[in-house]
C-alpha positions in Angstrom: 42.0 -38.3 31.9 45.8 -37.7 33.9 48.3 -38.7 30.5 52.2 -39.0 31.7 54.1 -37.6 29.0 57.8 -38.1 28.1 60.0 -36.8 24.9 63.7 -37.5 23.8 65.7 -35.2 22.0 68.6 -34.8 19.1 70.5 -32.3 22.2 69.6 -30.1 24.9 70.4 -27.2 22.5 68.3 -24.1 20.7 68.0 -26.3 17.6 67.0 -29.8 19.4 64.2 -31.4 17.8 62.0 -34.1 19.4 63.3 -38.1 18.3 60.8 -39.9 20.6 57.5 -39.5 22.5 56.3 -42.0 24.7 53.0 -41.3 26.4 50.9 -43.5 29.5 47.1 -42.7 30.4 46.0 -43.1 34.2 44.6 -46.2 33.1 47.5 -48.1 31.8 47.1 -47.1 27.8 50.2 -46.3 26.3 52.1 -45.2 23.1 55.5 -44.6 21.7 57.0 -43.4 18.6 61.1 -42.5 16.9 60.2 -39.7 15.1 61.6 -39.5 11.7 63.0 -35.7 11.5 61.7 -32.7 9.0 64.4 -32.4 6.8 64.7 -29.0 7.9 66.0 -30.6 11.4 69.6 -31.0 11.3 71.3 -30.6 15.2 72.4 -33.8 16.5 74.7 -34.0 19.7 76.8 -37.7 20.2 76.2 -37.1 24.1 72.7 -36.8 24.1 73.0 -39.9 21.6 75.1 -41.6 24.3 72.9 -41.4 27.2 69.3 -42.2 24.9 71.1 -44.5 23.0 69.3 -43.9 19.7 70.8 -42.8 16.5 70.1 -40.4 13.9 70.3 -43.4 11.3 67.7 -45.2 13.1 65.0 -42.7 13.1 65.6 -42.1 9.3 65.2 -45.7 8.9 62.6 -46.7 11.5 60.6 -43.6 13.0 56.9 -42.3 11.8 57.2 -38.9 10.1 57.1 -35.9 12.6 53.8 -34.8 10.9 51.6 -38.1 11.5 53.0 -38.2 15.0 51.8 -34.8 16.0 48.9 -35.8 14.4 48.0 -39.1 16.2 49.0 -37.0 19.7 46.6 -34.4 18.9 44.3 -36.8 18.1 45.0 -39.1 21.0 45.7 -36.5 23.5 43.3 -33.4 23.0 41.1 -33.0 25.9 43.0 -34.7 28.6 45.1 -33.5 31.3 49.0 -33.8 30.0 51.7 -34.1 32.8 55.6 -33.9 32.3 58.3 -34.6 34.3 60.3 -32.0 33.0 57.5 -29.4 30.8 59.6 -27.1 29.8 61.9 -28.9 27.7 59.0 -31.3 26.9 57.1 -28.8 26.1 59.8 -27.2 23.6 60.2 -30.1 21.7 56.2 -30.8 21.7 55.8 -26.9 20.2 58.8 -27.9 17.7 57.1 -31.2 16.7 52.8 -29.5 16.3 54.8 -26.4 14.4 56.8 -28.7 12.2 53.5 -30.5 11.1 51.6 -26.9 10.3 49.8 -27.6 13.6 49.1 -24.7 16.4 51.9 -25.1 18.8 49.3 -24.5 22.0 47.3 -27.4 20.2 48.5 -29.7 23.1 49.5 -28.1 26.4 51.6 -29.6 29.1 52.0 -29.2 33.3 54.5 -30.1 35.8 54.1 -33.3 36.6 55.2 -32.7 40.4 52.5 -30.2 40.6 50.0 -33.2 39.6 51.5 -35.5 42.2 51.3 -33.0 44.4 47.7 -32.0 43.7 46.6 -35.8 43.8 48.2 -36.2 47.5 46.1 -33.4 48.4 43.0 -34.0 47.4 43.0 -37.2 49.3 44.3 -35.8 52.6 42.9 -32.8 52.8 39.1 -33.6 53.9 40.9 -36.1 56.8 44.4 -33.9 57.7 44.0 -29.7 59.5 45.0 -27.5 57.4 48.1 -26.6 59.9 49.5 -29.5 58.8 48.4 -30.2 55.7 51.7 -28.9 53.3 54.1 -30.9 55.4 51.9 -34.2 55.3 51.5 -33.7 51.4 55.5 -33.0 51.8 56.0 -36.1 53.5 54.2 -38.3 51.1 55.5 -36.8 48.2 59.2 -37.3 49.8 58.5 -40.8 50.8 57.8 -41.6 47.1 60.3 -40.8 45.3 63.0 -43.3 46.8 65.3 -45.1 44.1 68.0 -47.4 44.7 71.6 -45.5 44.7 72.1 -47.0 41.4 69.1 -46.7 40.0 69.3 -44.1 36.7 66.2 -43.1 34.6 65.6 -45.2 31.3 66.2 -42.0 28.9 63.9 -43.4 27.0 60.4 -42.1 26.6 57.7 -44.2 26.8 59.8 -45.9 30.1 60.1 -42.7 31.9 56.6 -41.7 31.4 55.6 -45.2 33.0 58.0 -44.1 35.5 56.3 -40.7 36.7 52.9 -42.5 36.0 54.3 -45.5 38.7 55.2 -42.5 41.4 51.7 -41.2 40.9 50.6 -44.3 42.0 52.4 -44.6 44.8 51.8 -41.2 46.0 47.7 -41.8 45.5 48.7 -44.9 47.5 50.6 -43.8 50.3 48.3 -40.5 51.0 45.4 -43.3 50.9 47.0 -45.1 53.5 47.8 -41.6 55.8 44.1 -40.9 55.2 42.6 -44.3 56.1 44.4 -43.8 59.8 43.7 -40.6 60.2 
C-alpha cells in the first residue's frame, strides 16, 4: 500500500537529526510521533525551530525514544511503497533515526513522491490518451493539481504535510479520472 511520508528536523545541517515523523496510508491510516533525541544528538538550529515551531525542550519532555519509533515504522511500514515529498532529506533523517536504533539504515526505503503522482496519472490515462500526447496530458494534470492559494504555506509539521501530498495524490487520481472518462 502507497504510505505518504513526512519528517521534521533539529536544522537542515550535516548533524540534523529527525524530531518528528508523521506518516498517511492510501487508505486514510495515519501516525505521528516527537522523537525524543539519542543523547549523542546535539545540533539544534532556532530557525528551523522557528518555522516547525517545536522545541528541543518539548521533545525531551514529550517525544517516544528514537529507538521505539524506528521500531514501530519498521514494523508499521515494511512492505509498503513509501513516498516523500522531499526523499532526500527525508530519507537522511530516516537513515539517521534506523542507525540510531541499531537498525539497517536501507531497512525502510523512500521514493519521490512526484514520481508517484506522476506514475498514478499515468496509469490511468494511458490505456485512453496516444502516446504522442501522453507526457503533456500527465503534465497537465499534474500542473493543474498543485494550485494553492498565494498565501497558503505548508504546515512544517509532519503528519500535516504528509496528509498534504497524500490530498494532491488524490486529486491527481481524480482529475486524470475525469480526462480519462471523456476521452
Amino acid at each position: 500500500m502507497l504510505v505518504f511520508l513526512d519528517f521534521e528536523a533539529s536544522s537542515l545541517g550535516k548533524r540534523s537529526y529527525p524530531i518528528e515523523v508523521g506518516w498517511v496510508f492510501e487508505d486514510g491510516r495515519s501516525q505521528s510521533y516527537l522523537i525524543r533525541p539519542a543523547e549523542t544528538w546535539t545540533d539544534w538550529d532556532v530557525e528551523a525551530e522557528a518555522i516547525h515551531g517545536i522545541a528541543r525542550s518539548e521533545l525531551v519532555a514529550k517525544g517516544v525514544a528514537h529507538d521505539e519509533v524506528a521500531r514501530q515504522m519498521v514494523e508499521d511500514l515494511s512492505g509498503h511503497d513509501l513516498a516523500a515529498s522531499a526523499p532526500s532529506w527525508d530519507g537522511k533523517w530516516l537513515s539517521t533515526l534506523l542507525r540510531a536504533a541499531g537498525l539497517p539504515r536501507h531497512s525502510l526505503r523512500l521514493r519521490d513522491s512526484d514520481d508517484v503522482l506522476s506514475e498514478s496519472a499515468l496509469t490511468i490515462l494511458a490505456p485512453v490518451i496516444g502516446s504522442d500526447r501522453l507526457e503533456q496530458v500527465v503534465a497537465d494534470v499534474l500542473a493543474s493539481t498543485d494550485v494553492h492559494a498565494p498565501d497558503w504555506k505548508p504546515a512544517h509539521r509532519a503528519l500535516a504535510d504528509a496528509e498534504e501530498e497524500r490530498s494532491r495524490w488524490i486529486a491527481v487520481k481524480a482529475a486524470a479520472q475525469r480526462i480519462a472518462a471523456a476521452a
